[in-house]
C-alpha positions, 0 to 999 in steps of 0.5 A: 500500500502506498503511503501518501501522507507526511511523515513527522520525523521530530516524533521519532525515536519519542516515548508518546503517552496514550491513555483510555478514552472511555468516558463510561462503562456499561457492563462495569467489571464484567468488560474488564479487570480495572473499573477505574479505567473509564473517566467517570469512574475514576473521577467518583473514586478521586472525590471520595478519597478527597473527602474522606481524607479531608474528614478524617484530617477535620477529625484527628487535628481538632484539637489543635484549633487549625482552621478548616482551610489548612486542613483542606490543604494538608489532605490535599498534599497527602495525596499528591506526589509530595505524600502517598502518591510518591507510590506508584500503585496509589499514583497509577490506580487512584490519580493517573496522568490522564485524570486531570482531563476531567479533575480539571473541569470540575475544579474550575466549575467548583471555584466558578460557583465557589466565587458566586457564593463569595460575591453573594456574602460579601457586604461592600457596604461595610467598607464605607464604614471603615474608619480613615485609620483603619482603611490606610492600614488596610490599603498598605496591608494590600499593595505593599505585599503585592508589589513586595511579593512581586519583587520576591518572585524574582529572588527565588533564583530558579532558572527559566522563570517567566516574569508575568508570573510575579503577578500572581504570586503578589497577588497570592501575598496580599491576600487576606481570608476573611472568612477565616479571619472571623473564625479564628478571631472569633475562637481565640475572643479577640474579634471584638477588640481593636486589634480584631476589628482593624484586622478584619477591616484589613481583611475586607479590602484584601478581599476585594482588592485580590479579585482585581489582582488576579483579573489584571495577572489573567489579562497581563498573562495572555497574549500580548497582542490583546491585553487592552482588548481584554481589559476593555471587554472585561471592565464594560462586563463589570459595568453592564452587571452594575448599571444593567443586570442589578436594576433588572434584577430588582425589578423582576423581585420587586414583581414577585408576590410579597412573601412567596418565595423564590421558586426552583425556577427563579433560582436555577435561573440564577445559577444559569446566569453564574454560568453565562457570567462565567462563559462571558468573561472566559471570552473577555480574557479573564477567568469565569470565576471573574464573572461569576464573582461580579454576578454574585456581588450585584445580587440586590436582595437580602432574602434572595441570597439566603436562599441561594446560599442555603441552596448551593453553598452546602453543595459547593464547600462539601461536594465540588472544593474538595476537588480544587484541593485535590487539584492544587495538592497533586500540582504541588509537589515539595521535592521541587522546591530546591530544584535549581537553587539552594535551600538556604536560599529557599528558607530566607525567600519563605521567611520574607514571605511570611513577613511581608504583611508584618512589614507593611503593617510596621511601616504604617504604624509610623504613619498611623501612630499606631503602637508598634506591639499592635501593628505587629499583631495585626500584620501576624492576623492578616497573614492569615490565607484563603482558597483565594490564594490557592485559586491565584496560584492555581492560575498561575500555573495553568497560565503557565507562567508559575513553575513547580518549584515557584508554585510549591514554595508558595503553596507551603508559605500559605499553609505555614503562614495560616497554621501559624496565626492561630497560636499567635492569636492566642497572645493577643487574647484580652486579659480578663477584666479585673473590675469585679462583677458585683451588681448583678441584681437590683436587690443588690445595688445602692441607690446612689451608684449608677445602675448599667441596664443592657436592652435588647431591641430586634425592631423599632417597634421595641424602641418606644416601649424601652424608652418608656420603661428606662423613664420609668426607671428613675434616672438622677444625678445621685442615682444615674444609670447607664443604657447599652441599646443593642441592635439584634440582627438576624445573620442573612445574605453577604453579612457577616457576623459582627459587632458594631459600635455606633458613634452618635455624632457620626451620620449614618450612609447616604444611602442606607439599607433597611438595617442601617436605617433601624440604627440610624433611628435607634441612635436618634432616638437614645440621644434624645432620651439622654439629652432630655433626662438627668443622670443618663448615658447611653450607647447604641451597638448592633449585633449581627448573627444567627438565631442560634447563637444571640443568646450567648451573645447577648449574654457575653455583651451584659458581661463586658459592660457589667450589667446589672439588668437584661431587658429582652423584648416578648416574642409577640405584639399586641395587633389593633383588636388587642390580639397578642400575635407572633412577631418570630418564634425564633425570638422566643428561643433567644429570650428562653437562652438569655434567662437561662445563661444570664450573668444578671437579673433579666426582665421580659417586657410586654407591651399591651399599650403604650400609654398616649398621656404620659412617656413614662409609668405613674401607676405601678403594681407589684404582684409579691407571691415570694421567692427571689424572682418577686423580690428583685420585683419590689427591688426594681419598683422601689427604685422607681417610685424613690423620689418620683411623683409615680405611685407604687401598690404592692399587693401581697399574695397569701396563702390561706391555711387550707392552701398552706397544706398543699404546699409540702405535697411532692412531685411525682417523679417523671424520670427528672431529677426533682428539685428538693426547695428549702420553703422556710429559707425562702419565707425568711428571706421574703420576710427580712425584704419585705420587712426592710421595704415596710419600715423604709416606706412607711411614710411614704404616702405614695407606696401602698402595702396590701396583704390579700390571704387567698384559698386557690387559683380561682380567687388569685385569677379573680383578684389580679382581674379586679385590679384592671379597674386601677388602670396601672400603667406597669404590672412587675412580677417575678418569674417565680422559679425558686418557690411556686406558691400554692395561689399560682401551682395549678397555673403552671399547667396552663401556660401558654408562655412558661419564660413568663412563669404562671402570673405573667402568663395569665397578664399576657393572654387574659383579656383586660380593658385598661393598656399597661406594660408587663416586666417579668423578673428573673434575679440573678442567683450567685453561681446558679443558673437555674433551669428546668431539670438542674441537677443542683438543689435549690438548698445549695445554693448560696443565699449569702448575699442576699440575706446580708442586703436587708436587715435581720429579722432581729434588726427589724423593728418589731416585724416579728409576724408578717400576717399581723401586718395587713394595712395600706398605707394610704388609711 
């Protein structure tokens, strides 16, 4: 046979690498001995073994603390030819030559939707709230490493370097992981303190900035001949997505139904869109990770990214990023590092960078006046790395612009760099405050000392009533107190979780979203009610995060600023026909972990009506069964009315003889530990109280003391019920956990709200004719938080402080029996 083609003489005496091409096996084991040998099979058994070993490696290094991006690398170098697959039945059997033709693909499609999601969580709103000290440092924490590194890439002395690549490995070291920063801050306790905030400031324009980085490496990286075609291409994108996709986008919700949702087809419609976003800016001359990243960014609506973020981002962390980990570890391999230079050499290359960062910071605290021991620490902070710079160096190779060599000595720089940060972290921890945390109740606290009152508001409908409320707690000059209004924001969308401190002399954006708009009239609000009272000072702080995790916050906040008292909103509002509706359940979840954790007393506030011709309550009424709950009560409302023109009736509810009997009866036991209360240490403690309160008001004309001895539940109902017709404008009762009077025991079966206990209940879902307010009391007991089902006996706990609050019995005047006193003071 005649041979007519050309013969290509440089393929000869060459090796040529042939590999299967089958992508799918139909008969399985039955075609052949090796069922990895089809591309889809192969590609399953890579990404289970990516995952297991990355589970496994979340499970064995938890004990150091390590964040889950440095475990990630590190089962991503296990398996490449740095660790198991120097073996060559691993290498052969499990990562081929030839796999990468499919892990490849699917490593750029996971860090396409991987940069979606960053786009949908990033607020750049938070970065108009950066202050000007915090941005400088920022902004050097950015370009100085950028073009430091850039400079270092051309001291590693390795032989044929291409010089475009010293684009990447800047942009590589000035990156800052966000994400990971807030974890290990918030681990190590220190995302709250100054040094904390100016780190994540720092992080958020590192951020942003290394998604431009990496779109300029990628345009400076291609051909020559098109780099202005491809930066004009790409940046007339990223104004289309701005002025064009954005409004469309809010158009279309703004058409959608109020509070259906968003449908399959709406959101699958937006990931089709991250598709074409990224198959755009791929023909642009970028990456369509770019794309997808801008995409992201320009979504308009908050609930819109919840829901695309509960529907992708489980799938993309969990399924689709073990596989660019995979990838970034069999691309790195540490024997090549030395290859063409010394290894002295290599170890001052990767100590600079480490320090670049530390450097930068060092040289704006000359600028910045900032001390020298906390710019070293925010530059440590800010060495901390994300997958954006495994995703940067990943580039960097497949531009073919980063050798094996370079990209491994960067790979290890990154890993070395984050796994250092949170040991050093832990340095920076802020020592514990050494003000003792002594005023935790109002039974406790002198009336001439400053009383720090912590509330907490989820909506503007809570501002009146707080406001209301801290009137009526009686503010002077002898007797000041101190306000901590904190903001409570669900975490939703691009925010991330955070604290923020209001300044009230700082206007709020131009343009705020719906969130800052609260604050704004949150803030406005707590500077009137200190400018217009005495012995008043306030502060506003917004707290954003999850549901499951407010109540500790909460919790940590009334602990930092020493508070004496919790005021927490009731999950429900009263609508227009009087109606007590759910505002959101969630709240009532907060409210039940805030009572159980507090490190003070806790109030619940009920508003039933606000009153229209008074901004504060003139006519209070305590409700006194016993028990510490009760007492802090009378506490509180003593506070009110001392010196005021409010008026204060305590009525005291009694057991009558009968009832007496029932009240040693024991609970059956239901499998719970039972709970054994010392009754007669309790009715000492009420009676030294009550006892003190009587001889101090005795003369006061505006407190009235009355005593009603009642049978059972059905007189107690009655008599509270007849109380409407004084038209009180507060009702204050104690939660009642310690001692349950016999007047209030069948109660507790039938409460709708049991946070309120029995009488708080019965104020919030009976009906009454008169509008009044409802604080439901919680003391604060030493070392003792008590809940349902505690293990510890209520005998064992320390009542020391407070029997020494109030006069003994024997300092007390001739109050010897309490049941001889039975008057009003007004007779």
């Amino acid at each position: 046979m005649e041979y007519t083609g050309f013969l290509n003489v440089d393929s000869l005496n060459q090796s040529i690498l042939c590999h299967a091409q089958s992508i799918y096996r139909f008969n399985g084991v039955w075609e052949g001995p090796d069922p990895s040998t089809p591309l889809i099979s192969l590609f399953l058994i890579q990404l289970t073994v990516a995952i297991g070993v990355n589970q496994f490696l979340h499970f064995a290094l938890k004990p150091f603390n390590q964040p889950p991006f440095v475990v990630d690398i590190l089962g991503g170098i296990l398996v490449g030819p740095s660790a198991f697959g120097r073996i060559n039945g691993i290498k052969n059997l499990v990562f081929p030559f030839y796999s990468l033709k499919v892990l490849e693909p699917m490593a750029h499609l996971s860090v396409m939707y991987y940069a979606f999601l960053v786009g949908l969580k990033m607020d750049v709103r938070a970065i108009l709230r950066i202050g000007p000290k915090a941005m400088k440092i920022a902004l050097s924490g950015t370009f100085i490493p950028f073009f430091l590194g850039c400079g270092l890439f051309f001291c590693t002395n390795y032989p044929s370097q291409d010089s475009r690549g010293s684009l990447f490995v800047g942009a590589a070291l000035s990156v800052t992981g966000f994400s990971v920063l807030a974890k290990i801050l918030d681990q190590q306790q220190i995302l709250h303190t100054e040094i904390g905030k100016t780190a994540m400031s720092s992080a958020l324009i590192n951020d942003l900035c290394s998604w431009g980085f990496l779109a300029l490496a990628f345009v400076v990286s291609s051909e020559s001949s098109g780099i202005h075609y491809s930066l004009i291409c790409t940046s007339a994108f990223i104004l289309l997505c701005v002025y064009y996709v954005r409004p469309a986008l809010r158009w279309i919700i703004r058409k959608m139904p109020e509070g259906q949702g968003y449908s399959e087809f709406y959101i699958c419609s937006i990931l089709t869109g991250v598709a074409l976003c990224g198959a755009l800016t791929d023909a642009c001359g970028t990456h369509p990770m770019i794309g997808a990243f801008t995409f992201g960014l320009v979504i308009p609506n908050d609930v819109l990214e919840a829901a695309l973020v509960d529907k992708l981002e489980d799938f993309v962390l969990g399924i689709l990023m073990p596989v660019i980990y995979l990838v970034c570890g069999i691309r790195t391999n540490i024997d090549f590092i030395s290859v063409g230079t010394q290894w002295y050499w290599v170890g001052l290359v990767f100590i600079f960078a480490c320090s670049l960062k530390i450097i930068s910071a060092v040289f704006m605290s000359l600028l910045c006046e900032l001390p020298l021991k906390e710019a070293v620490g925010i530059g440590m902070l800010t060495n901390t790395k994300s997958i954006m710079a495994m995703i940067i160096l990943e580039a960097g190779q497949i531009q073919n612009v980063l050798g094996t060599n370079t990209y491994s000595l960067m790979v290890m720089a990154v890993l070395v760099m984050t796994m250092g940060v949170t040991p050093l972290a832990n340095s920076f921890r802020p020592t514990e405050n050494v003000t003792p945390y002594r005023r935790r109740t109002i039974q406790k606290a002198k009336s001439d000392e400053e009383l720090i009152i912590l509330t907490c508001i989820h909506n503007t409908r809570n501002v009146l009533s707080l406001i209301h409320f801290l009137r009526t707690s009686n503010p002077t000059k002898t007797s000041p107190i101190n306000v901590s209004a904190l903001q409570l924001v669900e975490l939703v969308g691009r925010a991330s979780a955070m604290l923020l401190v209001h300044n009230s002399r700082k206007s709020g954006p131009r343009n705020p979203s719906h969130i800052e708009a609260q604050a704004d009239h949150i803030v406005n609000a707590f500077d009137n009610f200190e400018l217009r009272s005495e012995g008043v000072t306030t502060q506003v702080l917004t707290a954003r995060c999850a549901y499951a995790t407010m109540d500790e916050d909460i919790c940590n906040i009334a602990k930092d600023k020493r508070a004496a008292f919790i005021v927490i909103p009731f999950h429900k509002q009263q609508t227009m026909n009087g109606e007590m509706e759910d505002i959101n359940p969630s709240i009532r979840g907060v409210n039940e972990g805030v009572l159980d954790n507090a490190p003070c007393s806790v109030g619940i506030l009920i508003e039933r009506g606000v009153s229209e011709s008074s901004d504060y309550a003139r006519n209070i009424a305590v409700l006194y069964f016993g028990g510490p709950d009760d007492r802090e009560a009378l506490a509180y409302s003593w506070r009110m009315v001392e010196g005021s023109d409010a008026k204060l009736t305590v009525m005291r509810f009694i057991p009558s003889a009968d009832a007496e009997k029932l009240e040693h009866v024991e609970p059956a036991n239901d499998g719970h530990v039972s709970l054994h209360i010392d009754i007669e240490r309790e009715k000492l403690l009420d009676e030294d109280y009550l006892g003190k309160f009587k001889t101090a008001t005795i003369n006061n004309n505006s407190i009235s003391y009355c005593e009603l001895v009642l049978n059972d539940e059905e007189e107690t109902i009655k008599a509270i019920k007849s109380m409407d017709e004084n038209n009180y404008d507060l009702y204050m009762v104690g939660r009642g956990r310690v001692m349950t009077s016999p007047l209030t025991a069948g109660l507790t079966d039938w409460c709708d709200c049991p946070e309120l206990g029995p009488i708080g209940d019965l104020l919030v879902t009976s009906e009454f004719e008169s509008t009044f307010s409802v604080l439901v009391v919680q003391q604060y007991i030493k070392n003792n938080m008590i809940r349902e089902g505690s293990m510890r006996s209520v005998s064992s706990m320390n009542y020391g402080d407070e029997m020494a609050m109030g006069p003994s019995l024997v300092d007390s005047e001739g109050f010897g029996t309490f049941s001889t006193f039975n008057r009003d003071h007004d007779d």
